[in-house]
C-alpha positions in Angstrom: 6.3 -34.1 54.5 6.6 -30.7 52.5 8.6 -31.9 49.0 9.8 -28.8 47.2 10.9 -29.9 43.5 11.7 -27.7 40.1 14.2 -27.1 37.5 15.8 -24.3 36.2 18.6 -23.6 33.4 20.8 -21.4 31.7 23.1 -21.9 28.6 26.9 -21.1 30.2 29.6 -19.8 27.8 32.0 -22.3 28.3 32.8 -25.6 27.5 31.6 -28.4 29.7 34.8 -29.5 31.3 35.6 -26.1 32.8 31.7 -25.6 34.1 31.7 -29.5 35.7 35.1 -28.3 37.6 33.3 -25.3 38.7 30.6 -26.9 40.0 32.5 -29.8 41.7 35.0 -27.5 43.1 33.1 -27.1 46.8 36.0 -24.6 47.9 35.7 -22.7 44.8 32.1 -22.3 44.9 32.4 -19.2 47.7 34.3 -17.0 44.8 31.3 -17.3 42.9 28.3 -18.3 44.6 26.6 -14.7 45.2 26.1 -12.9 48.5 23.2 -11.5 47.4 19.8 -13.9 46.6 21.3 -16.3 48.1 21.4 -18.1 51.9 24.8 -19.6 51.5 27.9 -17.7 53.5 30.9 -19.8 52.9 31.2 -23.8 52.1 34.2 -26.1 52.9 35.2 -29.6 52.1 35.8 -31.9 55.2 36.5 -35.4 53.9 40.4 -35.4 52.5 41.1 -36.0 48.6 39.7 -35.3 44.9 36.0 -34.4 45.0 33.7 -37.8 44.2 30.8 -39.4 45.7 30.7 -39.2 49.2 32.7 -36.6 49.9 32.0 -33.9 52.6 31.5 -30.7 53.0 30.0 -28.2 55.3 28.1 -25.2 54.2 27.6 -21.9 56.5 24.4 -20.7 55.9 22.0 -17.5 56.9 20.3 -20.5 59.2 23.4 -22.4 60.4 25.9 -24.6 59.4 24.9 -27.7 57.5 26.7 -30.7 56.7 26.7 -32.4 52.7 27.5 -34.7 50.7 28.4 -35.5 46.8 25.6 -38.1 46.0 26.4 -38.4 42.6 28.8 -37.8 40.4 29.4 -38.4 36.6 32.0 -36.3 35.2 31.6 -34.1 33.0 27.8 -34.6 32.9 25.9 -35.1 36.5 26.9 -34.0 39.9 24.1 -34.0 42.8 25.0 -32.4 46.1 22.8 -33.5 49.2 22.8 -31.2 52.6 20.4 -32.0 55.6 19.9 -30.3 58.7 19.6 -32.5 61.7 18.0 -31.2 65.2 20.0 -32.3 68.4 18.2 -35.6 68.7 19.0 -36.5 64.9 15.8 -36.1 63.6 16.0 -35.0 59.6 14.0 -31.5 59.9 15.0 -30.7 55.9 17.1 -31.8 53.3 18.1 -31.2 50.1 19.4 -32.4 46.9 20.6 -29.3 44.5 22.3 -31.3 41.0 23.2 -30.4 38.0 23.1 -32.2 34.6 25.3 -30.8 32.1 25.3 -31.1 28.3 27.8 -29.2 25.8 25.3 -27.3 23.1 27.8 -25.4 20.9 31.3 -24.3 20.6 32.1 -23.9 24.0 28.6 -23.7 25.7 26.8 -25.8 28.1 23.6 -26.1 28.8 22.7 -26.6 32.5 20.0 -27.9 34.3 19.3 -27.5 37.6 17.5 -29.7 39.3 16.3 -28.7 43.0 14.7 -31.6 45.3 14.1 -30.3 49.5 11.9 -32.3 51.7 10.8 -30.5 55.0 9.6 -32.6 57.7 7.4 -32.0 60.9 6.5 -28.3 61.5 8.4 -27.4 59.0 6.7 -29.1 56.4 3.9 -26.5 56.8 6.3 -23.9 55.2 6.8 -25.4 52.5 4.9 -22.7 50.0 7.2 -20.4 51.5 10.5 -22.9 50.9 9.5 -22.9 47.5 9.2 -19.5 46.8 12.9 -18.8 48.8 14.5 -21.9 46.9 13.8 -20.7 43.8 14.7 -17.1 44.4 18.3 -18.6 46.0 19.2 -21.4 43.3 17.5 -18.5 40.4 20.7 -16.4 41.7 22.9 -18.9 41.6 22.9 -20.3 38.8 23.2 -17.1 37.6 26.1 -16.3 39.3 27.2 -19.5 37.7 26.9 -17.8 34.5 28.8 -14.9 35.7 31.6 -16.1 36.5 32.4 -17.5 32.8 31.3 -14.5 31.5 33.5 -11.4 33.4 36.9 -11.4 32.1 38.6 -12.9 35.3 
């Protein structure tokens, strides 16, 4: 197996409420999530209801569409998202496991830390100096994006 894992963060200027909705709003990721730097097209929720753990989602990516998961969530201080891709006989050929832990640092700041997990399996797994170097580039951007989006008068 090819196991990818790192951590990044950023300090966000807003308070931690309004950044954990952000980042547990699946729908609401595609007006923020950038276009550029980052593999991820458009994401949708697919299980009914308020976001918690276990709910769906589907994310169209530059390599397909890819169904998800909310793994864990801990409002307003821990959400972890889990995607896989699956080939026709249902054999896991990656996965991943993007989270975020959140903690409020000053008036109306939070720091963030992104934590990235991806497992490649089989042929794949032979990539994985390459998957590295692309993860990092993509969650780099968004998280950055995340950052963005508090910080341009909306």
């Amino acid at each position: 197996m090819g196991d990818v894992e790192f951590e990044i963060q950023r300090t966000v200027p807003a308070p931690i409420g309004e950044v954990f909705a952000r980042l547990a709003d699946i729908e609401g990721h595609n007006a923020w999530v950038p276009g550029r730097g980052s593999i991820l097209r458009g994401t949708r929720q697919t299980s009914p209801g308020p976001v918690a753990a276990g709910t769906t989602y589907e994310d169209r990516t530059r390599m397909g569409t890819m169904p998800g998961e909310i793994a864990e969530l801990d409002a307003p201080s821990r959400i972890v998202y889990h995607w896989w891709d699956r080939s026709s006989s249902g054999t896991t050929r990656m996965e991943g496991w993007p989270g975020y832990t959140l903690e409020a640092v000053g008036e109306g700041e939070t720091l963030v830390r992104h934590h990235v997990r991806l497992r490649a399996n089989g042929i794949r797994a032979l990539g994985t100096p390459v998957l590295r170097i692309i993860a990092r580039r993509e969650r780099t951007a968004t998280l950055d994006a995340l950052v963005r989006s508090f910080s341009t008068p909306g």
